[in-house]
Z-matrix of the N, CA and C atoms (Angstrom, degrees):
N
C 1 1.461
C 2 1.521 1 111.63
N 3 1.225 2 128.33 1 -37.47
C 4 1.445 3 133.61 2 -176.94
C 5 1.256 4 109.98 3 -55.54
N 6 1.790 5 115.41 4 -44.34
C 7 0.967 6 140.31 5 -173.00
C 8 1.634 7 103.13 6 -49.90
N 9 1.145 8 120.13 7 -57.71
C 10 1.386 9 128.37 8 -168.90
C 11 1.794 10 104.83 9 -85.32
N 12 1.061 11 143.70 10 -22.79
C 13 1.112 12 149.62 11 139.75
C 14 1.717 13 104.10 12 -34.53
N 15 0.983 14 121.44 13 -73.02
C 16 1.392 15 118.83 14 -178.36
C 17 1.777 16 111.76 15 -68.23
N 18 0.827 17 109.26 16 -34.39
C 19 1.768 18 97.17 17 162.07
C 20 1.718 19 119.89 18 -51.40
N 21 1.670 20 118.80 19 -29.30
C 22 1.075 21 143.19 20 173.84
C 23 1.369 22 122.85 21 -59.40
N 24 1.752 23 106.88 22 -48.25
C 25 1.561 24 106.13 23 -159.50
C 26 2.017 25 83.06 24 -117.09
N 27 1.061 26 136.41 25 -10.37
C 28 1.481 27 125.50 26 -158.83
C 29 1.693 28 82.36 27 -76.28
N 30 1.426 29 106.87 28 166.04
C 31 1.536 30 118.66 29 170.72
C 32 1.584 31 80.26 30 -113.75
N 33 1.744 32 103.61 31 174.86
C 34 1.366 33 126.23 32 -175.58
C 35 1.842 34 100.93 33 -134.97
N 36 1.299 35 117.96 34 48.75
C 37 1.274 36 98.12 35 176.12
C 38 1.580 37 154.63 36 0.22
N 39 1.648 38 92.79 37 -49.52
C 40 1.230 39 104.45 38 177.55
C 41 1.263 40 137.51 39 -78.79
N 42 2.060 41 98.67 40 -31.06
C 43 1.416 42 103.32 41 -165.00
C 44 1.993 43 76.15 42 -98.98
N 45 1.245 44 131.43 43 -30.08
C 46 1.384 45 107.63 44 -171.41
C 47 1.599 46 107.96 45 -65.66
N 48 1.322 47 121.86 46 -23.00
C 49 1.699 48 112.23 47 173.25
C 50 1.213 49 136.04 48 -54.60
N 51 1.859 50 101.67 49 -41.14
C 52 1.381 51 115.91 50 158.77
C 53 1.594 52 118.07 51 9.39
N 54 1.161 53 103.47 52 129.60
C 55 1.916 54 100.50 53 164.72
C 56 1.393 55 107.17 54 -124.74
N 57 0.841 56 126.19 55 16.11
C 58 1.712 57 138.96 56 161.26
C 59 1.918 58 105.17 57 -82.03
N 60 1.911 59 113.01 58 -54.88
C 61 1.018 60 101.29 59 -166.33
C 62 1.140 61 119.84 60 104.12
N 63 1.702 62 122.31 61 0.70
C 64 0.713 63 138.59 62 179.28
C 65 1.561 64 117.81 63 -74.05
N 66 1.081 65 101.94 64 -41.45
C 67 1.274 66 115.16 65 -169.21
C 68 1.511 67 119.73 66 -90.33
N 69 1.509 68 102.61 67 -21.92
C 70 1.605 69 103.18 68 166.63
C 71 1.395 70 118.17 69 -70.27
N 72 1.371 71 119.73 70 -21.72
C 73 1.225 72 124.84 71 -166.75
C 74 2.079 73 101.21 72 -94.03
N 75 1.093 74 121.06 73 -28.78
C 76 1.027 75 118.53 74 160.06
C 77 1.632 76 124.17 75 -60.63
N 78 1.335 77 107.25 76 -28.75
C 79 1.236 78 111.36 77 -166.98
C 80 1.579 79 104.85 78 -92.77
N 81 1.858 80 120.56 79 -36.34
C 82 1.009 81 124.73 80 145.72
C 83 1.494 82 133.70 81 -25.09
N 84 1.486 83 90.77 82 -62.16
C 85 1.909 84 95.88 83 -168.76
C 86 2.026 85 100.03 84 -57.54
N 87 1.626 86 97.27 85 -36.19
C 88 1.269 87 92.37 86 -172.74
C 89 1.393 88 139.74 87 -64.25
N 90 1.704 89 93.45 88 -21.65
C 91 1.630 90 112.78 89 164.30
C 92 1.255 91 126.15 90 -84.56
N 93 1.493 92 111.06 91 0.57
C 94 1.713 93 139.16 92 -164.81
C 95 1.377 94 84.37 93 -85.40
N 96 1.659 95 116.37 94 -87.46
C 97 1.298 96 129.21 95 167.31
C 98 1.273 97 114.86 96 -9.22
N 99 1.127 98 118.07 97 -61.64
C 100 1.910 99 122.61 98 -170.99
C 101 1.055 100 94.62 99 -52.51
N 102 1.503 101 144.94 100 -74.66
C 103 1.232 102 143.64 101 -47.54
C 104 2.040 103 61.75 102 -156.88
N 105 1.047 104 132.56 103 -35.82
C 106 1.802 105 132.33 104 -156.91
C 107 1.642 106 74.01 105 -99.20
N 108 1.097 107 130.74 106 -55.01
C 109 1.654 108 115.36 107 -160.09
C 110 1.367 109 108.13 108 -71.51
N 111 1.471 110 116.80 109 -54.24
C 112 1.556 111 112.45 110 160.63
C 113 1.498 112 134.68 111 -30.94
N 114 1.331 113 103.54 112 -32.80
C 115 1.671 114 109.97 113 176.69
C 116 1.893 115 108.81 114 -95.06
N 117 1.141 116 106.09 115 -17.94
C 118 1.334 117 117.46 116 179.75
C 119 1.803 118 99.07 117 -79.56
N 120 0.947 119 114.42 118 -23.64
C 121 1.507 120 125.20 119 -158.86
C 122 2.026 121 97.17 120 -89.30
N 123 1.416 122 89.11 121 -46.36
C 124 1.228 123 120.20 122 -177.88
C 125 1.908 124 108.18 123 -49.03
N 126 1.354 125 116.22 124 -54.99
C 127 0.967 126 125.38 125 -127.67
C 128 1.784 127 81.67 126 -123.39
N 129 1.449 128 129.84 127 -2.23
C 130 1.290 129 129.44 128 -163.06
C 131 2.089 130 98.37 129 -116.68
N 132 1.231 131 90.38 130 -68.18
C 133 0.996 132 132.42 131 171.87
C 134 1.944 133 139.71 132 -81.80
N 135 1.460 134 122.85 133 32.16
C 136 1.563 135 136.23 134 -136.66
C 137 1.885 136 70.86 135 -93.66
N 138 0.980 137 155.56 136 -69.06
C 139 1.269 138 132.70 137 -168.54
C 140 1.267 139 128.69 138 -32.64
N 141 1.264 140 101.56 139 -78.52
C 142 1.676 141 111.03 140 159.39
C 143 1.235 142 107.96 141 -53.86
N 144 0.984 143 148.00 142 4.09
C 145 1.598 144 138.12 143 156.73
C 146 1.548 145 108.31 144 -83.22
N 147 0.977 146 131.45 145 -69.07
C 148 1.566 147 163.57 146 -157.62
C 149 1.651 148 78.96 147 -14.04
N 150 1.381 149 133.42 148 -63.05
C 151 1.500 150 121.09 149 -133.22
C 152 1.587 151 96.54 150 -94.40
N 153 1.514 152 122.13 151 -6.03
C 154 1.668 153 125.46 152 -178.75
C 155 1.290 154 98.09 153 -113.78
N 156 1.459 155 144.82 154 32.36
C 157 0.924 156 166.16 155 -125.51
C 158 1.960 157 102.94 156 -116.40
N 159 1.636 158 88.48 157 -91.64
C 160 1.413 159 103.54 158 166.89
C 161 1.786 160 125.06 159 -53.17
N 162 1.212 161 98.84 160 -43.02
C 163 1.690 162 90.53 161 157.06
C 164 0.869 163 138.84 162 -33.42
N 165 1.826 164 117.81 163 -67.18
C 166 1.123 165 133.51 164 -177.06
C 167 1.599 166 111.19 165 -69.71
N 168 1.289 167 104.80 166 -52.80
C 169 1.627 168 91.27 167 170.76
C 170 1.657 169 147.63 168 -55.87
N 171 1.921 170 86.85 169 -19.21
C 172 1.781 171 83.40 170 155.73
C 173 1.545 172 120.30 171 -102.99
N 174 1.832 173 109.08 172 1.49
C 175 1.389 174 91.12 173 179.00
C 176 1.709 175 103.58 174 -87.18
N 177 1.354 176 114.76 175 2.37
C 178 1.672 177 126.78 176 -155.85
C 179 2.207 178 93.71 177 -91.81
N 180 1.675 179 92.11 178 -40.65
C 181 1.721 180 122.37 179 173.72
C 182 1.445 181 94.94 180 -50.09
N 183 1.205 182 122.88 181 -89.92
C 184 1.421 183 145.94 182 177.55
C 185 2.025 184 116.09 183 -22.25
N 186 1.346 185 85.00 184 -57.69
C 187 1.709 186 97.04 185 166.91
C 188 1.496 187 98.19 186 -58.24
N 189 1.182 188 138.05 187 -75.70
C 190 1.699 189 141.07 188 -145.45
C 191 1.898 190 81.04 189 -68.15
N 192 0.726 191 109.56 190 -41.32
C 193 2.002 192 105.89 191 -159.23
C 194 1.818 193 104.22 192 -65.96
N 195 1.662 194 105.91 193 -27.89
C 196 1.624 195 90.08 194 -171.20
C 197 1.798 196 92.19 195 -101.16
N 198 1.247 197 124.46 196 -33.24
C 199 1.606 198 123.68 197 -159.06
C 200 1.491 199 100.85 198 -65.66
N 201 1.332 200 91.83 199 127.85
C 202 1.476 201 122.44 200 175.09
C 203 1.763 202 110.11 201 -48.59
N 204 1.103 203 101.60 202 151.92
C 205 1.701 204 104.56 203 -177.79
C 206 1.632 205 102.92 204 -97.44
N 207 1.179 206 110.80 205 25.00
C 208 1.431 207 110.02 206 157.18
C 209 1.101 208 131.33 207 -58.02
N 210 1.796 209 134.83 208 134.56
C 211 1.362 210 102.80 209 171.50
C 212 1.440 211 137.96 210 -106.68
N 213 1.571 212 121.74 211 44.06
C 214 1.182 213 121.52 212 108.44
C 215 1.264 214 163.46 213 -8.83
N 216 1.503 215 96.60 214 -49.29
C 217 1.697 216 115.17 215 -175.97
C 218 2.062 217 94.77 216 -119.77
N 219 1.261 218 107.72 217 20.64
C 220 1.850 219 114.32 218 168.50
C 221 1.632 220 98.15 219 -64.77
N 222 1.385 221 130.80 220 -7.35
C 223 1.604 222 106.85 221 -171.83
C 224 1.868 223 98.32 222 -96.96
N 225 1.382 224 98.34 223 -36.53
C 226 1.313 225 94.92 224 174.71
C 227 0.984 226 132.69 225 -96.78
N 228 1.416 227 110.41 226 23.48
C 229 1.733 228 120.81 227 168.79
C 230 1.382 229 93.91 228 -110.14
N 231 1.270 230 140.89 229 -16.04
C 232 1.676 231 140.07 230 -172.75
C 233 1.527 232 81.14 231 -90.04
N 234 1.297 233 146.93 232 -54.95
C 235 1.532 234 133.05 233 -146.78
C 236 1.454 235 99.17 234 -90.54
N 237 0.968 236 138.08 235 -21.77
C 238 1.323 237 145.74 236 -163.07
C 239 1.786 238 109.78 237 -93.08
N 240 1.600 239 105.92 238 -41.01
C 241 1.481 240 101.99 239 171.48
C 242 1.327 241 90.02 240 -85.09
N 243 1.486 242 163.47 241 -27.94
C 244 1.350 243 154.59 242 -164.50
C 245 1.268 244 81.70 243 -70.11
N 246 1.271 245 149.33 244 -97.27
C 247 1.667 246 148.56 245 166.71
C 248 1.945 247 103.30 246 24.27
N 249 1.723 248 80.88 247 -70.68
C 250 1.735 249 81.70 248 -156.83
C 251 1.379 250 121.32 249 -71.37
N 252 1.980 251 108.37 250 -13.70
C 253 1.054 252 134.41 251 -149.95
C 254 1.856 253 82.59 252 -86.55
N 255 1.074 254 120.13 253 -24.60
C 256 1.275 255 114.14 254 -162.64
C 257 1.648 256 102.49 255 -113.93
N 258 0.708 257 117.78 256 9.69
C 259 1.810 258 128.77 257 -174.89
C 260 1.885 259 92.25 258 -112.60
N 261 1.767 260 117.84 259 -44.63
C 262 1.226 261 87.49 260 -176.92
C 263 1.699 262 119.26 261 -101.41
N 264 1.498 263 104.51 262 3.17
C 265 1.326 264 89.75 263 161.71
C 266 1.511 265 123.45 264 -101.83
N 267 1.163 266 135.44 265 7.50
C 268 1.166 267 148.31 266 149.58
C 269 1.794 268 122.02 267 -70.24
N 270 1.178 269 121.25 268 149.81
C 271 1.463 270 149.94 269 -168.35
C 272 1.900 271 90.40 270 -23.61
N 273 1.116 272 102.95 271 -34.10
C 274 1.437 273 95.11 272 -153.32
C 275 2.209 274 103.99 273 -99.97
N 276 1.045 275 112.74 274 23.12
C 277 1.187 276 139.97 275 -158.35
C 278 1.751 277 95.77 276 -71.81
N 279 1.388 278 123.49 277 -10.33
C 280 2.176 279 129.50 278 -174.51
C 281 1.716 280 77.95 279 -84.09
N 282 1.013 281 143.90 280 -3.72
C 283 1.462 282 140.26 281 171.81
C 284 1.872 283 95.62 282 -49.36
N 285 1.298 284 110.82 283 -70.13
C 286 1.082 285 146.21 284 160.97
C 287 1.504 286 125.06 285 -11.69
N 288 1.303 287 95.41 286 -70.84
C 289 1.756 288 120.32 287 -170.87
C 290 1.340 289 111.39 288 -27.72
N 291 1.345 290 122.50 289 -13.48
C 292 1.832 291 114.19 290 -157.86
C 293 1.533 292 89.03 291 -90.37
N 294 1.113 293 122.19 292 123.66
C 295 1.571 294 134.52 293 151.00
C 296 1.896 295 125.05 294 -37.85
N 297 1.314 296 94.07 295 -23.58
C 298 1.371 297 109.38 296 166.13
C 299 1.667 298 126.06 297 -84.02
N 300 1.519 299 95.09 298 -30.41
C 301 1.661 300 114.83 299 -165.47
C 302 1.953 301 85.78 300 -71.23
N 303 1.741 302 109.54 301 -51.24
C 304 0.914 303 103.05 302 -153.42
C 305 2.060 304 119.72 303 -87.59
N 306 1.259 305 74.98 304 -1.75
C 307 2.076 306 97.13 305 166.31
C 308 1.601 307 97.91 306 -68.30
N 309 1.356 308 118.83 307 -65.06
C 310 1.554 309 129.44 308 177.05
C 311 1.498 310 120.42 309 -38.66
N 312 1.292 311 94.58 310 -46.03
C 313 1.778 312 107.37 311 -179.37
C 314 1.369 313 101.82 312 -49.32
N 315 1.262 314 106.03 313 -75.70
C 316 1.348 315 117.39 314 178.26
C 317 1.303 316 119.93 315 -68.27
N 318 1.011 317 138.65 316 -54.25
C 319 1.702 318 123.62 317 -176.67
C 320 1.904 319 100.31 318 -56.37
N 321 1.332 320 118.28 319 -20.28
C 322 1.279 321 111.09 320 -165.37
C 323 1.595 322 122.72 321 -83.03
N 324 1.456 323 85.79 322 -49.66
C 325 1.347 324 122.02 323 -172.65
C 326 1.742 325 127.71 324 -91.40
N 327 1.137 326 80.67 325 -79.25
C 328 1.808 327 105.28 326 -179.22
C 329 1.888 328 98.08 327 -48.50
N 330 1.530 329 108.16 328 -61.79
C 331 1.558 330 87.22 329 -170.06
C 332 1.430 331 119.07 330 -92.52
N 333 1.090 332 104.33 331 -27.34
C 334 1.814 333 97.75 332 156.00
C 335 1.484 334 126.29 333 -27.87
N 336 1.601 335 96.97 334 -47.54
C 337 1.773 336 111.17 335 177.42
C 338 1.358 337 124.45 336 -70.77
N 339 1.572 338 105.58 337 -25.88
C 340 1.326 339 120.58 338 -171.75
C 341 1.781 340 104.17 339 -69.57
N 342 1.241 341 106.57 340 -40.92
C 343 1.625 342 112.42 341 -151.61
C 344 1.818 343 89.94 342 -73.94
N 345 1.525 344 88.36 343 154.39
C 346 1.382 345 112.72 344 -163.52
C 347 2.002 346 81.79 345 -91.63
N 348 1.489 347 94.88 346 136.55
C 349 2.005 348 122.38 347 -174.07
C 350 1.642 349 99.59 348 -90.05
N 351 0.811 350 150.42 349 142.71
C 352 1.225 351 174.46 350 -75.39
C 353 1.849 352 80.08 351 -167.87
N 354 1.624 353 135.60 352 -66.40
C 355 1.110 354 141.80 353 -144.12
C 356 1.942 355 90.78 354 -99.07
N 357 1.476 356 118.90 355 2.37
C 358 1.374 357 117.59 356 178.54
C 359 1.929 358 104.64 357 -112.18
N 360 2.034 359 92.17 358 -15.11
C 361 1.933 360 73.77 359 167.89
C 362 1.751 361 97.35 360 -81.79
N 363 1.393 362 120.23 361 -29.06
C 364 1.625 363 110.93 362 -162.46
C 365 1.685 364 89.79 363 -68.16
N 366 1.074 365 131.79 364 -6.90
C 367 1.938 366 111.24 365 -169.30
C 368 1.305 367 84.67 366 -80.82
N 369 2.093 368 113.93 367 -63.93
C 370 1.383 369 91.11 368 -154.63
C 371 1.453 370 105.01 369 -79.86
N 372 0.979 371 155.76 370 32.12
C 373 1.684 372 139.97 371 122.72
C 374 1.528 373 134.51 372 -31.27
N 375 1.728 374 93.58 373 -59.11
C 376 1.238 375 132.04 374 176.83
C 377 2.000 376 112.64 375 -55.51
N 378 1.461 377 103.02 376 -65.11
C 379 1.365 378 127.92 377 -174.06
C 380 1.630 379 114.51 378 -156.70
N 381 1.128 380 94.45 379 80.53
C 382 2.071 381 112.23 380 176.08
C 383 1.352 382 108.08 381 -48.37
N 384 1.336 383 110.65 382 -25.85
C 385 1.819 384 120.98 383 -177.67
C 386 1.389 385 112.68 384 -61.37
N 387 1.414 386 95.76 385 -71.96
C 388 1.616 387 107.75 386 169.67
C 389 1.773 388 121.98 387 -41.95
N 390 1.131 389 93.57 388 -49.91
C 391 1.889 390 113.86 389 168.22
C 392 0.957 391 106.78 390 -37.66
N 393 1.525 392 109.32 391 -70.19
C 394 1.856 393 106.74 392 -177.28
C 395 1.469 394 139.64 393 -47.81
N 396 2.066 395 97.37 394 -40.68
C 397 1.212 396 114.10 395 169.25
C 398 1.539 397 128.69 396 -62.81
N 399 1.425 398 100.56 397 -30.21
C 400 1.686 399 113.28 398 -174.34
C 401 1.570 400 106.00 399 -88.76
N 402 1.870 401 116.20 400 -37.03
C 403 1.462 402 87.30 401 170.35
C 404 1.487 403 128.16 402 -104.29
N 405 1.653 404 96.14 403 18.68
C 406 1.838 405 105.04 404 166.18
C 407 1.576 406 108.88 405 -63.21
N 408 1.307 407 115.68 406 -31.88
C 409 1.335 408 136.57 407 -157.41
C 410 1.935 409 98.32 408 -68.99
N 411 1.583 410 99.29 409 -89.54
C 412 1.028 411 126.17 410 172.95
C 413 1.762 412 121.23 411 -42.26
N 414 1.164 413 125.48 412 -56.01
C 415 1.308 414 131.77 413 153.45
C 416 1.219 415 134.17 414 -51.91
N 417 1.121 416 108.87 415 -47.03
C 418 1.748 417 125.23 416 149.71
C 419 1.178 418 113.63 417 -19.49
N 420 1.840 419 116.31 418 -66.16
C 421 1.453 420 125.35 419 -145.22
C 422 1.297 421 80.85 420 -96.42
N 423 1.312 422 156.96 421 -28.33
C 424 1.376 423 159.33 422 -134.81
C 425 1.794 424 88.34 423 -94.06
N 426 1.341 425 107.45 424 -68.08
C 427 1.511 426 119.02 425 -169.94
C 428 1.713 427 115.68 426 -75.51
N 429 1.525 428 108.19 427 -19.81
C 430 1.673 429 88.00 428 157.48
C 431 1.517 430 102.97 429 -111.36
N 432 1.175 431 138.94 430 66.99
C 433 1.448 432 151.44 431 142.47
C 434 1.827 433 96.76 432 -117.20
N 435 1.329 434 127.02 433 -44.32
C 436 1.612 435 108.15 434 -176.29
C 437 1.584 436 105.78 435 -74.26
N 438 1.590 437 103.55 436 -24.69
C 439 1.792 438 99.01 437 179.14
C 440 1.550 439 122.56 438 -81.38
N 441 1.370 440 106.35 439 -10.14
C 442 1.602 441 116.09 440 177.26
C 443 1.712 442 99.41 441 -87.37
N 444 1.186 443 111.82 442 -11.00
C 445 1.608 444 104.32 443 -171.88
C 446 1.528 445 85.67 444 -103.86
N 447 1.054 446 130.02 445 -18.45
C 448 1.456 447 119.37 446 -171.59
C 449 1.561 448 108.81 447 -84.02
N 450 1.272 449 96.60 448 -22.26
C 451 1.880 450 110.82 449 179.80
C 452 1.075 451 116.07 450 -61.55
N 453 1.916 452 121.89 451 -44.43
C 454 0.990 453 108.42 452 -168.29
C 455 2.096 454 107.67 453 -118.92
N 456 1.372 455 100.08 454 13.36
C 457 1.387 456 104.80 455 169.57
C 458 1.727 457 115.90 456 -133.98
C-alpha cells in the first residue's frame, strides 16, 4: 500500500516537463490506475483499508488541488473524485466534517470542474456526440461527489 501512496504524491520531473505531453499523460494514467485500485480496495475491502485511509485521501486531496483543469488530465480527475466520492459517503465520511475541508472541495474542485473550457465549446462544435460522452463522464463524477458530501453534511 505505501507503495501506491508514493506513486500518488512523488513528482516525475522529467516526464512532467515534457513539451509534447507525453509524459504527463503517462504519469497521469499512472495516478489514474492508483487512484481505480485504491477505490476498488476501498469499496471491497474498507477494513483492511481503514489504517491507509487518511493517507491516501490527502495524497488523493493533494492530486485534485494541483491538476490542471485541462482536459487531458479528465481521467484522473474522474478517478480521483470516484476515490473521494466513495470515502465520503461511506462509514469513514468525519474525513470530511471540517467546514473548511468542505469550502476547499468545492471552491477547488467541484466548480472548477463544473465550468464550461473554452477547448469543450470547440469539441461540441466540432462533435456534440463526443461532448456529451466526455462531459457525462466527468460532470457526472463531479456532481455525485458534491451530492455524497451533501448527504452526509
Amino acid at each position: 500500500m505505501v507503495e501506491f501512496q508514493r506513486y500518488l504524491t512523488t513528482t516525475y520531473p522529467v516526464l512532467e516537463d515534457d513539451k509534447s505531453g507525453n509524459g504527463v499523460a503517462i504519469v497521469d494514467g499512472l495516478r489514474a490506475a492508483v487512484c481505480e485500485n485504491i477505490n476498488l480496495y476501498m469499496e471491497k475491502n474498507e477494513e483492511e483499508f481503514k489504517g491507509y485511509l487518511p493517507g491516501f485521501a490527502s495524497a488523493v486531496w493533494s492530486l485534485l488541488m494541483t491538476a490542471s483543469a485541462s482536459s487531458s488530465r479528465d481521467w484522473l480527475t474522474v478517478t480521483a473524485i470516484k476515490f473521494l466520492t466513495t470515502v465520503s459517503t461511506g462509514v469513514h465520511h468525519a474525513l470530511f466534517s471540517d467546514p473548511n475541508i468542505l469550502q476547499q472541495i468545492f471552491d477547488s474542485i467541484v466548480i472548477p470542474n463544473i465550468r464550461i473550457r473554452e477547448e469543450d465549446e470547440v469539441l461540441f462544435e466540432m462533435n456534440y456526440v463526443e461532448y456529451i460522452r466526455r462531459e457525462g463522464i466527468l460532470r457526472g463524477a463531479i456532481l455525485t461527489q458534491g451530492g455524497g458530501l451533501l448527504v452526509n453534511f
